[in-house]
N, C-alpha and C positions, 0 to 999 in steps of 0.2 A: 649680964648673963645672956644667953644666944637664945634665941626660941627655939621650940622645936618644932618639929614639921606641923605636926597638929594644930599649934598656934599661928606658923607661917601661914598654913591653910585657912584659918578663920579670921586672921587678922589682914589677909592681904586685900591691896587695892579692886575692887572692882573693876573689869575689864572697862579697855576706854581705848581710843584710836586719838592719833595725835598726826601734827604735817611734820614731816621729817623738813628741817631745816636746811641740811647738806646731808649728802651722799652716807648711809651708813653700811654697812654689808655689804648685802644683796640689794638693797632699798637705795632708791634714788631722790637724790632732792625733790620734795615738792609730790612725795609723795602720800597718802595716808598709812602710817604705820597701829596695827594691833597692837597691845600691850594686856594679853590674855591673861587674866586672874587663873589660880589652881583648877577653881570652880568649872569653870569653859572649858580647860581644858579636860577636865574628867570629865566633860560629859562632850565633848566630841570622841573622846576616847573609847565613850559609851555606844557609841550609834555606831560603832565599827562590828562588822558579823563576825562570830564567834571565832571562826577561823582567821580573819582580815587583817591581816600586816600592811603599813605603810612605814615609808623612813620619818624622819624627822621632818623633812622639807616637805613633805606631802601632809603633816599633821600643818604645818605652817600656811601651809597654803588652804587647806578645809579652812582653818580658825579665820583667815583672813576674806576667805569667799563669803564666809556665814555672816558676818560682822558687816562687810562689804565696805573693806579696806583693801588696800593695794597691795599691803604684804602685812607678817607678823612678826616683831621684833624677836631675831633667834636668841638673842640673849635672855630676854623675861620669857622665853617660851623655852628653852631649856632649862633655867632656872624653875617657874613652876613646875616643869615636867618632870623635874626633878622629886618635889614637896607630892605629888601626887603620887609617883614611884615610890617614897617611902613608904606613904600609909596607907598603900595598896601590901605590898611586901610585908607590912608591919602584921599589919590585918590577916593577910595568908598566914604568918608564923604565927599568929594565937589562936592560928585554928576554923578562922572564918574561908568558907571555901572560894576557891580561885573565882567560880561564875557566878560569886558574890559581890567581886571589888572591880575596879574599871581595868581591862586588861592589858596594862602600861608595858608588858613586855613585847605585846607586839607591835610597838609603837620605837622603843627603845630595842638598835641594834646593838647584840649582845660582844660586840667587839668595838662599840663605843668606849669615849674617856665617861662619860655619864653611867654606865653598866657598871663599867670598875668601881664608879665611888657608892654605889646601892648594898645592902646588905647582901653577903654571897657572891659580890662581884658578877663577874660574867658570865661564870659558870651556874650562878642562881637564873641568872634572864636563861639561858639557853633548857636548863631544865623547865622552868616554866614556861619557856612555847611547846613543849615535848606534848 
């Protein structure tokens, strides 16, 4: 049976930086790569001012200046961003208020493939930057 996000979130690894072997993405061999737990990233999510949008590659790059690593692996760092996205969204739909929960839509463009797979799709991220 698959976890769900709530679990993904309590059960996930601890964040931790690793030497990139060979070339992966953006990341170069011989580099130090992040490998950002849920945790980190909600709370860099959280130091962002209330208004303050950045892309994804600017969340990647904070998590990796804080850590102070070379880069943050985009794969684990959309996949959490993703686990933190739900139970942000999850948390607004049962009523807990938006400047309650870390505010993952401005963080996540709402014409991403990531928007599309969140409750509400894209048109839920674009209402909640409103």
């Amino acid at each position: 049976m698959a976890l769900s996000f709530a679990e993904r979130y309590d059960q996930a690894r601890p964040t931790y930086t690793k030497v990139n072997k060979k070339r992966f993405a953006d990341l170069e061999a011989g580099t130090t790569v992040l490998i950002p737990s849920p945790a980190d990233i909600e709370a860099e999510i959280n130091h962002l001012a209330a208004d303050e949008r950045i892309t994804f590659t600017e969340l990647r790059q904070r998590l990796a200046t804080r850590h102070h690593a070379d880069g943050s692996c985009p794969v684990m760092t959309g996949m959490n961003l993703r686990v933190v996205a739900e139970l942000a969204i999850e948390a607004v739909d049962t009523g807990i208020d938006q400047a309650e929960v870390a505010p993952v839509w401005n963080v996540i463009d709402p014409d991403s493939p990531l928007a599309a797979k969140l409750p509400g799709g894209r048109a839920r991220i674009k209402t909640l930057r409103s």
